[in-house]
Residue frames as qw, qx, qy, qz and C-alpha x, y, z in Angstrom:
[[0.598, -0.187, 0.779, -0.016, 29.19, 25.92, -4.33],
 [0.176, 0.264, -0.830, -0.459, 29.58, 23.84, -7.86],
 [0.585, 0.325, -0.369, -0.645, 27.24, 21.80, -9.38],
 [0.512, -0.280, 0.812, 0.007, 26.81, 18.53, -8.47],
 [0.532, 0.436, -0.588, -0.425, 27.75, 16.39, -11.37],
 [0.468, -0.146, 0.859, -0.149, 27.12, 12.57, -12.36],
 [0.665, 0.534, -0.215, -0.476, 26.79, 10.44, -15.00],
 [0.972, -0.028, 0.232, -0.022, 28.05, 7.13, -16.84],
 [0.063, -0.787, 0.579, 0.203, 31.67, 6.38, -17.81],
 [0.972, 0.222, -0.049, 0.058, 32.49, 3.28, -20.42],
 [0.117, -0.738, 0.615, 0.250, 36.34, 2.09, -19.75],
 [0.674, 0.714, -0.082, -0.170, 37.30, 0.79, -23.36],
 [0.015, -0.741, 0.651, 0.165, 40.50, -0.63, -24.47],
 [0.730, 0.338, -0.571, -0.162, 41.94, -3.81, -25.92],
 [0.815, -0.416, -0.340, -0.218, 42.55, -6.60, -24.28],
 [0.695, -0.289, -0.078, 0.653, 45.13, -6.84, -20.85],
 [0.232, 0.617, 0.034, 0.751, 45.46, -3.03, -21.12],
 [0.139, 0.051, -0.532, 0.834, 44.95, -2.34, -17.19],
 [0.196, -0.331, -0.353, -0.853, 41.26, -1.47, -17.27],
 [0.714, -0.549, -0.416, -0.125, 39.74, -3.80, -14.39],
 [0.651, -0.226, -0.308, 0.656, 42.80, -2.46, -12.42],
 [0.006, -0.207, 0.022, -0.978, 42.19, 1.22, -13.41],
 [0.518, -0.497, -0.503, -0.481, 38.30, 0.36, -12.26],
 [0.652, -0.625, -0.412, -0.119, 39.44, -0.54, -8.95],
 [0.395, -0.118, -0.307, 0.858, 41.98, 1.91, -8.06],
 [0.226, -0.364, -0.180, -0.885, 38.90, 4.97, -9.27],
 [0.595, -0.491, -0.453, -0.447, 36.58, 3.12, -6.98],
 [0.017, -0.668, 0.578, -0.468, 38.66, 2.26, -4.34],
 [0.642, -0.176, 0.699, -0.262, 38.07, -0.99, -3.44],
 [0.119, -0.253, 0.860, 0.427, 38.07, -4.46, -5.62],
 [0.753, 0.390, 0.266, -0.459, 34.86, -4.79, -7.95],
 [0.904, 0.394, -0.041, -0.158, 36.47, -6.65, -10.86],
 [0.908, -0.240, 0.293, 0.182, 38.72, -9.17, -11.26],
 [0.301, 0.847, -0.398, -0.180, 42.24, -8.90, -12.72],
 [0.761, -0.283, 0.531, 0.242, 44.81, -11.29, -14.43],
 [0.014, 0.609, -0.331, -0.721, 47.15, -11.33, -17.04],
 [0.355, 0.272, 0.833, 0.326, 45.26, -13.44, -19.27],
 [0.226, 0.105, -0.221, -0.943, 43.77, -11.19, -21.64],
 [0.597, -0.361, -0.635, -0.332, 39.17, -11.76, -21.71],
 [0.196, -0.228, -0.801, 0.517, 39.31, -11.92, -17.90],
 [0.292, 0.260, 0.425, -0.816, 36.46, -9.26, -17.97],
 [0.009, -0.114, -0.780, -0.616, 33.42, -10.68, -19.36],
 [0.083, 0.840, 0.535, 0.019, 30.30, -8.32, -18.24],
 [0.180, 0.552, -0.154, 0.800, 30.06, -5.05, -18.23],
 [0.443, -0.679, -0.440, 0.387, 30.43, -4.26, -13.96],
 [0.071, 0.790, 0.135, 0.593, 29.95, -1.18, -12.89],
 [0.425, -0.298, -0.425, 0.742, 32.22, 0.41, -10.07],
 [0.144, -0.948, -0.269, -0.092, 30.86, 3.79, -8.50],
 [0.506, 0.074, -0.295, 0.807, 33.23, 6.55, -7.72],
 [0.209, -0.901, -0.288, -0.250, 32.01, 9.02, -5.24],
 [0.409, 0.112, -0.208, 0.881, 33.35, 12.34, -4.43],
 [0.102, 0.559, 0.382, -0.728, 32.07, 15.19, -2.86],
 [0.264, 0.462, -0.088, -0.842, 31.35, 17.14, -5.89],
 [0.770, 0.204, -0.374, -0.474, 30.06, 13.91, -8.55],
 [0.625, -0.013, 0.773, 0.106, 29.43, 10.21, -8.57],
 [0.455, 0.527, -0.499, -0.517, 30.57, 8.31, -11.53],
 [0.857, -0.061, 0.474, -0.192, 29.57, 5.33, -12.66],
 [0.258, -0.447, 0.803, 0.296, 32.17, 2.92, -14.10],
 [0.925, 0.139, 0.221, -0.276, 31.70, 0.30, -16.77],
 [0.346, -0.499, 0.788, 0.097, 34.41, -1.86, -16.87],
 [0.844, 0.346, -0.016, -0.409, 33.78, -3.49, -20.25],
 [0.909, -0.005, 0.369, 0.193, 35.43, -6.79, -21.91],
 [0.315, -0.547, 0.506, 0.587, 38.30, -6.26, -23.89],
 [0.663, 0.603, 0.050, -0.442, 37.89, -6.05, -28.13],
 [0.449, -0.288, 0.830, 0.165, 39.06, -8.94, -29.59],
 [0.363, 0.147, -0.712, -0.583, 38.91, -10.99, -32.77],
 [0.770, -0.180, 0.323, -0.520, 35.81, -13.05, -31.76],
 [0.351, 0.256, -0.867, -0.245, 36.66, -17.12, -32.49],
 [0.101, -0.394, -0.912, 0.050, 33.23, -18.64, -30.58],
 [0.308, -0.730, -0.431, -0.432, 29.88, -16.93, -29.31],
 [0.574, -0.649, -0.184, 0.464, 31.03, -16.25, -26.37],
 [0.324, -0.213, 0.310, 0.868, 33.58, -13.48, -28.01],
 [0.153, 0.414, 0.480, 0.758, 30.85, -12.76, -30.43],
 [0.464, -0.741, -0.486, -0.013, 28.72, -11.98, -27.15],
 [0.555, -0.508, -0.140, 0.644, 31.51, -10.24, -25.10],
 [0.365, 0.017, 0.173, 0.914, 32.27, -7.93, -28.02],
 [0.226, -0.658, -0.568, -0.440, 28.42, -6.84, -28.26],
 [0.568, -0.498, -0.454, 0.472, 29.04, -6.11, -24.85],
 [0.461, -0.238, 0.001, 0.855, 31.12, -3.14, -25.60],
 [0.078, -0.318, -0.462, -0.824, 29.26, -1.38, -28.45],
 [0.541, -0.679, -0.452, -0.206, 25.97, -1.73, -25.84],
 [0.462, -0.490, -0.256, 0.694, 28.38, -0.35, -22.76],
 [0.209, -0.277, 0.050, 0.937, 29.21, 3.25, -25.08],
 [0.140, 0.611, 0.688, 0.367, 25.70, 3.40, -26.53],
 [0.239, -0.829, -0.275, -0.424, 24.86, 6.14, -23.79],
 [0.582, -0.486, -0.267, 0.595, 27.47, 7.10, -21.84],
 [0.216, 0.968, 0.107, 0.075, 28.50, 10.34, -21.23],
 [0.073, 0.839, -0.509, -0.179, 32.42, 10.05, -21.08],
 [0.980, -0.103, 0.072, 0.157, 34.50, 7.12, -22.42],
 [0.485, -0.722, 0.460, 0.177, 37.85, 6.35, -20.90],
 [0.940, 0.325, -0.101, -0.026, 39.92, 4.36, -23.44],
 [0.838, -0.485, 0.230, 0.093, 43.04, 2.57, -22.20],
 [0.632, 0.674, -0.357, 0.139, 46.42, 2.55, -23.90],
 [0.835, -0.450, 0.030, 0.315, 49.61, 0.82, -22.38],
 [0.136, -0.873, 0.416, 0.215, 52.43, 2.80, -22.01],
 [0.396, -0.354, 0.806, 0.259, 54.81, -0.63, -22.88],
 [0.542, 0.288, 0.753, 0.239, 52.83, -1.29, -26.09],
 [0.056, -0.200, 0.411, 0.888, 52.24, 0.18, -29.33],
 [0.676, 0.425, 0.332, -0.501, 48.47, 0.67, -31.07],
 [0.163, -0.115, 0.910, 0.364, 47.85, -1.29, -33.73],
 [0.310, -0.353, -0.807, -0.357, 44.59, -2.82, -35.66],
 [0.311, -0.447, -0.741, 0.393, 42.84, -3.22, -32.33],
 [0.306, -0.394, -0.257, 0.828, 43.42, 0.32, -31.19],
 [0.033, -0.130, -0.492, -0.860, 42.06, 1.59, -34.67],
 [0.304, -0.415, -0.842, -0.165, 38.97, -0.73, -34.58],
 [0.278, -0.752, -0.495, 0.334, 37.74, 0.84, -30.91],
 [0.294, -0.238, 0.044, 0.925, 38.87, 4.35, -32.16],
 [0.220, -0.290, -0.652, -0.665, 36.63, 4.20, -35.52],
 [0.370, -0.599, -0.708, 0.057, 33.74, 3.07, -32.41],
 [0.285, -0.433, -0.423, 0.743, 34.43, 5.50, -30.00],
 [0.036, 0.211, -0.070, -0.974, 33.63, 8.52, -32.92],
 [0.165, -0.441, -0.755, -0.456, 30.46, 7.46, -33.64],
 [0.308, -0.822, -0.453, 0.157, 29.37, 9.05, -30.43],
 [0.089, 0.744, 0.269, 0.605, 29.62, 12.41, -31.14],
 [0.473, -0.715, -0.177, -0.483, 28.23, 13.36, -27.69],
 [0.869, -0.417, -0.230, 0.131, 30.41, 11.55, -25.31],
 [0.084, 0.833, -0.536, 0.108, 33.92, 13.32, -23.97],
 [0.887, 0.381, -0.218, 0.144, 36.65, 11.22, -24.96],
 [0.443, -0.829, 0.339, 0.044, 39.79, 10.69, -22.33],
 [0.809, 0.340, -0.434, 0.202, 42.95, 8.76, -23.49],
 [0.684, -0.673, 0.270, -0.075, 44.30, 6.71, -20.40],
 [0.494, 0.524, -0.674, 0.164, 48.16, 6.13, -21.14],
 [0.847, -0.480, 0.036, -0.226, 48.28, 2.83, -18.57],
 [0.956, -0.013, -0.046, 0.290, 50.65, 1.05, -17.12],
 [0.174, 0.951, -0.189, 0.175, 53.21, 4.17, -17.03],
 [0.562, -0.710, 0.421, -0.066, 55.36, 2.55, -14.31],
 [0.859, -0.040, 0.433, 0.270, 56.84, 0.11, -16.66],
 [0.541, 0.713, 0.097, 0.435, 58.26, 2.99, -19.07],
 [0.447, -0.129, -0.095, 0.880, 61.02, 4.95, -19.04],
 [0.024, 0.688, 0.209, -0.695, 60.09, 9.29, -19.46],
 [0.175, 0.381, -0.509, -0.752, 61.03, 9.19, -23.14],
 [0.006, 0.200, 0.939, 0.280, 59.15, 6.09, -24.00],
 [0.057, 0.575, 0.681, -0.450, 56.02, 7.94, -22.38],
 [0.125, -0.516, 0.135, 0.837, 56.66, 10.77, -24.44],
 [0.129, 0.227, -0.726, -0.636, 56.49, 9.14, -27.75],
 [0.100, -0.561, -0.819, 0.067, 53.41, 6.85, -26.57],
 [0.193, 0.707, 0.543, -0.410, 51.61, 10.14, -25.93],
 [0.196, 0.573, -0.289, -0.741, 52.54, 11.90, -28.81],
 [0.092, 0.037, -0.868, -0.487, 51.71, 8.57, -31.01],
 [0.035, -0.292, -0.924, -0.244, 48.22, 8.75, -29.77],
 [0.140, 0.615, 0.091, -0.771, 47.35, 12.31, -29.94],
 [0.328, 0.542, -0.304, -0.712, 47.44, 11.26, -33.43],
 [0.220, 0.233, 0.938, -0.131, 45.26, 8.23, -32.99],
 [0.238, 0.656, 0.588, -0.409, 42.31, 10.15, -33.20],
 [0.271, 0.152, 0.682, 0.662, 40.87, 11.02, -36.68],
 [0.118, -0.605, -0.635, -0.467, 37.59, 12.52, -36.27],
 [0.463, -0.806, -0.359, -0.075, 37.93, 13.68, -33.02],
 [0.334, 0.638, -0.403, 0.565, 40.05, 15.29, -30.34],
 [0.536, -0.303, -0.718, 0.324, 40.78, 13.74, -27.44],
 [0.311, -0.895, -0.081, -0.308, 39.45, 16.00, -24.16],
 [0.408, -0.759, 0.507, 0.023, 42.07, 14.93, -22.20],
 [0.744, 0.278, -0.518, 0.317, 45.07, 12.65, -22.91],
 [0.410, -0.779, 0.348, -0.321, 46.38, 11.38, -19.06],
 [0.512, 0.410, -0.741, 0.146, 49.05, 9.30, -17.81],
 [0.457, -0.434, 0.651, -0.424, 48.99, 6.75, -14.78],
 [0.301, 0.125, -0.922, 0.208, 49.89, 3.74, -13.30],
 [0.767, -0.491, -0.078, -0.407, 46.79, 2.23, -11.10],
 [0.837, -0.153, -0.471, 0.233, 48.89, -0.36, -9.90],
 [0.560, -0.226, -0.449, 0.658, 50.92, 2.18, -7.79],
 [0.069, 0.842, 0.530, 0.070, 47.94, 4.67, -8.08],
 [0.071, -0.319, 0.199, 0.924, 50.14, 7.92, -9.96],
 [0.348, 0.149, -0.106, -0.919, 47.50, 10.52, -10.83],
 [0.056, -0.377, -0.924, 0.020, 44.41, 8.33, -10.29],
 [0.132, -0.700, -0.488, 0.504, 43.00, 10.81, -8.49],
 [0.054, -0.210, 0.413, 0.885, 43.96, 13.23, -11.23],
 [0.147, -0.115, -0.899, -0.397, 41.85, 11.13, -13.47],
 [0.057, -0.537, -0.841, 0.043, 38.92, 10.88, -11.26],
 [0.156, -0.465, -0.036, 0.871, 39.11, 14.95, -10.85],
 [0.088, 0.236, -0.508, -0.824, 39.14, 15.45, -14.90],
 [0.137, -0.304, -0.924, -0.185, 36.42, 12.51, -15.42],
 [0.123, -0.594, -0.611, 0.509, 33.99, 14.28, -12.60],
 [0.130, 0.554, 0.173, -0.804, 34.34, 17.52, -14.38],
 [0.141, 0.212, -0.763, -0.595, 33.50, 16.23, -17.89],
 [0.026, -0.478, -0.869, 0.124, 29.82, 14.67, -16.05],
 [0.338, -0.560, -0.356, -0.667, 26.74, 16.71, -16.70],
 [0.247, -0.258, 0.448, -0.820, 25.27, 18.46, -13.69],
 [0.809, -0.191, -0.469, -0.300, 22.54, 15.33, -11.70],
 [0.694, -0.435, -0.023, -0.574, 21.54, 13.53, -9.40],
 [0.342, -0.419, 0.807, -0.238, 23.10, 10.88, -7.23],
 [0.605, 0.132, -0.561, -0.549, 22.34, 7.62, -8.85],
 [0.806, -0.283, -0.510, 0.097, 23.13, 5.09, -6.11],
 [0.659, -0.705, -0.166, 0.202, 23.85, 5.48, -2.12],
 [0.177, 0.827, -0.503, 0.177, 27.45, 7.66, -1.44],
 [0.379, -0.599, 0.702, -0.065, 28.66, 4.08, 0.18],
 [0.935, 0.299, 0.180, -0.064, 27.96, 1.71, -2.87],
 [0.094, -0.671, 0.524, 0.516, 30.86, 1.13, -4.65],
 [0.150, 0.052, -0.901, -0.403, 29.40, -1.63, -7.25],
 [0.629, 0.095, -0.194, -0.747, 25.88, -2.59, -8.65],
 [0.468, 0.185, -0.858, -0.106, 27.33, -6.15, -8.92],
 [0.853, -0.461, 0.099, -0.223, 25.47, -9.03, -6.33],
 [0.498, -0.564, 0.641, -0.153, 27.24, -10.59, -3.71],
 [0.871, 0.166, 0.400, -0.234, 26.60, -13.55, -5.73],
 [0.587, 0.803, 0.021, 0.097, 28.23, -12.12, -8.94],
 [0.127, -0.918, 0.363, -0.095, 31.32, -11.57, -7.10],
 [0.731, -0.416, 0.538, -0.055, 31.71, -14.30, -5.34],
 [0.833, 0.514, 0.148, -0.139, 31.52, -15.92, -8.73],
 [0.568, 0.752, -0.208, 0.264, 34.43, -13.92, -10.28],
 [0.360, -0.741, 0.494, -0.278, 36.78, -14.43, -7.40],
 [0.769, -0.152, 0.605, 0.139, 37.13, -18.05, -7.52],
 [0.850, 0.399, 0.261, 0.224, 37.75, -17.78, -10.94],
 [0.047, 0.807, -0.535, 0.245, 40.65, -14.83, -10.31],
 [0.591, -0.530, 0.597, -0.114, 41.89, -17.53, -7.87],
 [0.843, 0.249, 0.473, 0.053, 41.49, -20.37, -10.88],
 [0.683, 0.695, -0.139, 0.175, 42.92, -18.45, -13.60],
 [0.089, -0.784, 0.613, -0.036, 46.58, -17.85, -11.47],
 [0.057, -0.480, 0.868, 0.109, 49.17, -20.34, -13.25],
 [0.821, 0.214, 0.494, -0.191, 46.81, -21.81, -14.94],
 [0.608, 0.231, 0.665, 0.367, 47.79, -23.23, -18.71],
 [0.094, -0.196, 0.365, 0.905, 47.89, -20.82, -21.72],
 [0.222, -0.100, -0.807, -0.539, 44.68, -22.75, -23.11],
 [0.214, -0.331, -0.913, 0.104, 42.74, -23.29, -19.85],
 [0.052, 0.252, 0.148, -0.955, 41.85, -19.10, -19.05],
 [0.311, 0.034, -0.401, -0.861, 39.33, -19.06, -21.63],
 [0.514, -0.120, -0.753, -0.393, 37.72, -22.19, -20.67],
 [0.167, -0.198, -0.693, 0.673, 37.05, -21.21, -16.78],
 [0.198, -0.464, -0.222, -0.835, 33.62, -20.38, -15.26],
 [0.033, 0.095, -0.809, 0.579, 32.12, -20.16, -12.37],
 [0.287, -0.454, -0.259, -0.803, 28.85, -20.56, -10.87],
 [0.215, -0.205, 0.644, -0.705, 27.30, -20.53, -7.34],
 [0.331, -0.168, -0.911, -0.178, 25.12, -23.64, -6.28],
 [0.491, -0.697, -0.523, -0.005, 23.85, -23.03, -3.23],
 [0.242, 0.255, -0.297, 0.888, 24.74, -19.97, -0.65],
 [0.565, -0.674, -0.422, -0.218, 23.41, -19.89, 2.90],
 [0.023, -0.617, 0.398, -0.678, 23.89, -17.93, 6.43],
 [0.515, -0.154, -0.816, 0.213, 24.39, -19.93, 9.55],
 [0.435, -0.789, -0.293, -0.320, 22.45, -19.15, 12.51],
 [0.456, 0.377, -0.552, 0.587, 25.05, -17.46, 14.66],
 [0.442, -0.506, -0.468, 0.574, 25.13, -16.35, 18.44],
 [0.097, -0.991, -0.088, 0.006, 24.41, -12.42, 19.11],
 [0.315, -0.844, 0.429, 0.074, 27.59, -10.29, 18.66],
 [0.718, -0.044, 0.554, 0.418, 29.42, -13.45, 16.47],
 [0.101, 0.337, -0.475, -0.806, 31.00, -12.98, 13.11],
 [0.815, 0.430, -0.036, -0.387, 28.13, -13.83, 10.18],
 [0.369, -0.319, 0.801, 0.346, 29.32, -17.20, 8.67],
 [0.674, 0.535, -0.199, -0.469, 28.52, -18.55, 4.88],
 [0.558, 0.042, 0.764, 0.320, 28.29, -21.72, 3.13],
 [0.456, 0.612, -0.343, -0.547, 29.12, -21.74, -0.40],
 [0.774, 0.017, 0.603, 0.194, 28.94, -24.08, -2.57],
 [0.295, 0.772, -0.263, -0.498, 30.29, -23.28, -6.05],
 [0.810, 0.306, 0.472, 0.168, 30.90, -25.07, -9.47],
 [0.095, -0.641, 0.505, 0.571, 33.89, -24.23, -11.59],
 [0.871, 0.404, 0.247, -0.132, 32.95, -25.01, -15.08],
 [0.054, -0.598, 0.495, 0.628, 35.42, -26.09, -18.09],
 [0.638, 0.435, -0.313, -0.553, 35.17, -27.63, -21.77],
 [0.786, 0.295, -0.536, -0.090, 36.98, -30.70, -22.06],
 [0.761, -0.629, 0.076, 0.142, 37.83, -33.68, -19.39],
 [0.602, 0.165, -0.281, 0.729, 41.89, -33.27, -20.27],
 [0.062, 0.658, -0.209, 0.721, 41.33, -29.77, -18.47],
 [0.773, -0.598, -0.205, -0.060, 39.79, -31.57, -15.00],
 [0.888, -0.072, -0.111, 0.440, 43.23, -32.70, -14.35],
 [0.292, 0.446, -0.134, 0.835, 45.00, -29.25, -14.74],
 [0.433, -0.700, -0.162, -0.544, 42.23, -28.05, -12.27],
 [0.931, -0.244, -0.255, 0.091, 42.75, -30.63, -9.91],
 [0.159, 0.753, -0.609, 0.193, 46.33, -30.71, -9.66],
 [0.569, -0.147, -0.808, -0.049, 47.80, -33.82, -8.00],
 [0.236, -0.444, -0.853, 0.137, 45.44, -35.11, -5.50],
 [0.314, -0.841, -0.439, -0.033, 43.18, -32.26, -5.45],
 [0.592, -0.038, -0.066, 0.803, 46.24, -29.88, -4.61],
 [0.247, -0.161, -0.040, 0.955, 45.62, -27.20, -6.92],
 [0.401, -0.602, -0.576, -0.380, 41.93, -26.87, -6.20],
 [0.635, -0.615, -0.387, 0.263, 42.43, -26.84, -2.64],
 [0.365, -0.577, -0.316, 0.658, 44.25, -24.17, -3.21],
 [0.183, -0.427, -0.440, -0.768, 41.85, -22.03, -5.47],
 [0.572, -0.602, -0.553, -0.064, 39.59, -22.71, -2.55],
 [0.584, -0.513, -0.295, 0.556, 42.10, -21.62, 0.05],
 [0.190, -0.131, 0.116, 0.966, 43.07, -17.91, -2.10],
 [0.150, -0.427, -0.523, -0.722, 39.66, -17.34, -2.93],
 [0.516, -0.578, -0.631, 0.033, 38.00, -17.91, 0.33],
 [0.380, -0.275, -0.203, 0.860, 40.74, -14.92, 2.17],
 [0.045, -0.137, -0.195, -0.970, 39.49, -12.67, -0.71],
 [0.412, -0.373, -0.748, -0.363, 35.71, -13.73, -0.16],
 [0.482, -0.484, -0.476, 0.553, 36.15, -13.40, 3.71],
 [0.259, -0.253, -0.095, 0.927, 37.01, -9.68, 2.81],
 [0.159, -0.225, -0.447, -0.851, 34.20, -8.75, 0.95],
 [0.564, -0.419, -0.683, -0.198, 31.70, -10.14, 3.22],
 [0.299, -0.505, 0.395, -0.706, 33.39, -9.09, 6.29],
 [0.903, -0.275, 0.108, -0.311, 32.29, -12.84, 7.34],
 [0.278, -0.090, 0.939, 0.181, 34.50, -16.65, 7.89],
 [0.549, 0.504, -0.405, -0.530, 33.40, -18.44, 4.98],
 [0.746, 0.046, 0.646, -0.153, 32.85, -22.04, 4.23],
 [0.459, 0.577, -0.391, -0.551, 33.87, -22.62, 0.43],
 [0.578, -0.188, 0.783, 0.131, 33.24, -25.56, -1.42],
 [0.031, 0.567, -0.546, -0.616, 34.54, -26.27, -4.64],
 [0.781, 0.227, 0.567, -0.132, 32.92, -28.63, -6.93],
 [0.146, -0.420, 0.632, 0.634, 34.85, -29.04, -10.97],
 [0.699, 0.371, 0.563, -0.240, 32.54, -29.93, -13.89],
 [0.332, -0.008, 0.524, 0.784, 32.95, -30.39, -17.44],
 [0.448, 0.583, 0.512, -0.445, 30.30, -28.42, -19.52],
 [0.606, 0.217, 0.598, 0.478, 31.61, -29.57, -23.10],
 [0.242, 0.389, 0.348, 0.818, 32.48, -26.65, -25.49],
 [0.042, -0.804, -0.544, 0.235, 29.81, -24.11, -23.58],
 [0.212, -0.517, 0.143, 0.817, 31.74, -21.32, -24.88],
 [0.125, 0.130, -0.612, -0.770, 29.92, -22.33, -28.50],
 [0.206, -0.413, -0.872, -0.163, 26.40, -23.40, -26.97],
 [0.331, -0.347, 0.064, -0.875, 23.74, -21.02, -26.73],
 [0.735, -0.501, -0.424, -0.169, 21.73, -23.12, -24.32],
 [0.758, -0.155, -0.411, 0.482, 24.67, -23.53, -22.22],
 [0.239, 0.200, -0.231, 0.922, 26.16, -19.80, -22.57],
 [0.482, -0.548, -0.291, -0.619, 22.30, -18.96, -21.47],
 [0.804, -0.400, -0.438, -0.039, 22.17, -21.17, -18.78],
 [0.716, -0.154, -0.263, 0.628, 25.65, -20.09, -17.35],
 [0.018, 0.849, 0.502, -0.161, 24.82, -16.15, -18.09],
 [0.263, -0.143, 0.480, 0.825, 25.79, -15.25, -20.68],
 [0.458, 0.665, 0.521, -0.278, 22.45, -13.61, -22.17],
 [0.643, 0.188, 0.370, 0.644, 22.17, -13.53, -25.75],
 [0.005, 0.685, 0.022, -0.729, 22.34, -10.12, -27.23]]
């Protein structure tokens, strides 16, 4: 019998490149939010993948971006502090896009660590023809400058080709160890932390070009009713969607309360499923003026500085 392997796994890439989707097809189940506003991930969460022969632990880091408040200058820190000590990092490429700047930038990073094995994930595959894939993987075999990539793999999470491939090659690239968390965790994250980033997946769909960036969430109060033996568990939430400026209330809103009520109603389904409980959600909109450039605020809202 093999070695059981395990170890830590940074997934890298610019921003909108598939990465909170490639997190929760490896893990099998939904630990981080996805949307096509590029920034939607802003900790690093960690999904677990367990297999018989290794558990790996995900970090699902913010996209690298020009930074243009503290928040960005915070989110990119993020990243450089995700691949400090990992032993493999994944780095994301879209099949439908070309590397650029960006792609350099988190290359140059990646080869500072020596020590880590280095995968190139070609994402998004399903939206390319066979030749376009081709040339995308031959343009970023010769990405890498200092290094050589250990593997170079194609796949689509969204309609999960060679996932499992992936989690195969990843597993055998872990050092031989120890189980780090339970074989039925699939995320480090609290119930609390989720709950969080769900209403604000449910807030960012069709929201404004401007208004993605300026969405947070945070949980007020969160309590179990006393049920009957043998009922489902029920939860009240209460929860507080923060943004910067009052012109954005109104977008929230929608008219009379509309499209709130339903943020409320598409979050609460997903919320229900994670819990495994009925749910009580209430929604509550606040401004919290620019917080995206106040360190008191980003503190308060948790964003810790770094």
């Amino acid at each position: 019998m093999s070695e059981f392997r395990s170890g830590f796994v940074a997934i890298v890439g610019r921003p909108n490149t598939g990465k909170s989707t490639l997190v929760n097809a490896l893990v099998g189940s939904k630990i981080a939010i996805t949307s096509p506003h590029p920034n939607t991930t802003r900790h690093a969460i960690r999904g677990i993948v367990n297999r018989p022969e290794f558990q790996g632990i995900l970090v699902d880091t913010p996209g690298i971006h020009k930074a243009k408040t503290l928040l960005g200058h915070r989110l990119n820190a993020v990243i450089g502090e995700s691949i400090e000590s990992v032993d493999v990092i994944v780095m994301c490429l879209p099949a439908d896009e070309s590397s650029g700047s960006g792609d350099e930038f988190l290359i140059q990073e990646i080869s500072k660590y020596p020590k880590a094995k280095k995968i190139a994930v070609v994402t998004k595959t399903d939206l390319v023809s066979k030749a376009q894939l081709a040339q995308r993987l031959v343009g970023i075999v010769n990405l890498a400058k200092n290094f050589t990539w250990d593997e170079i793999v194609p796949v689509s999470a969204m309609i999960h080709d060679q996932v499992e491939l992936l989690a195969h090659l990843i597993g055998g690239l872990l050092p031989p160890g120890p189980e780090f968390y339970p074989k039925d965790m699939v995320s480090d994250q609290s119930a609390e932390q989720l709950i969080c980033e769900l209403i604000r997946e449910a807030a960012l769909r069709d929201v404004r070009q401007e208004l993605p960036h300026s969405i947070t969430v945070t949980i007020d109060e969160m309590s179990q009713r006393e049920v009957q033996e043998n009922d489902q568990p029920f939860y009240d939430i209460h929860a507080t969607i923060h943004i910067e400026r009052d012109s954005q209330r109104g977008i929230l809103l929608g008219h009379q309360g509309e499209r709130l009520k339903d943020i409320g109603t598409r979050a609460r389904a997903d919320i229900e499923h994670i819990l495994k409980a009925r749910v009580f959600l209430g929604l509550h909109v606040k401004v919290s003026k620019e917080w995206q450039r106040n360190p008191k605020l980003l503190e308060k809202l948790g964003f810790n500085d770094r």
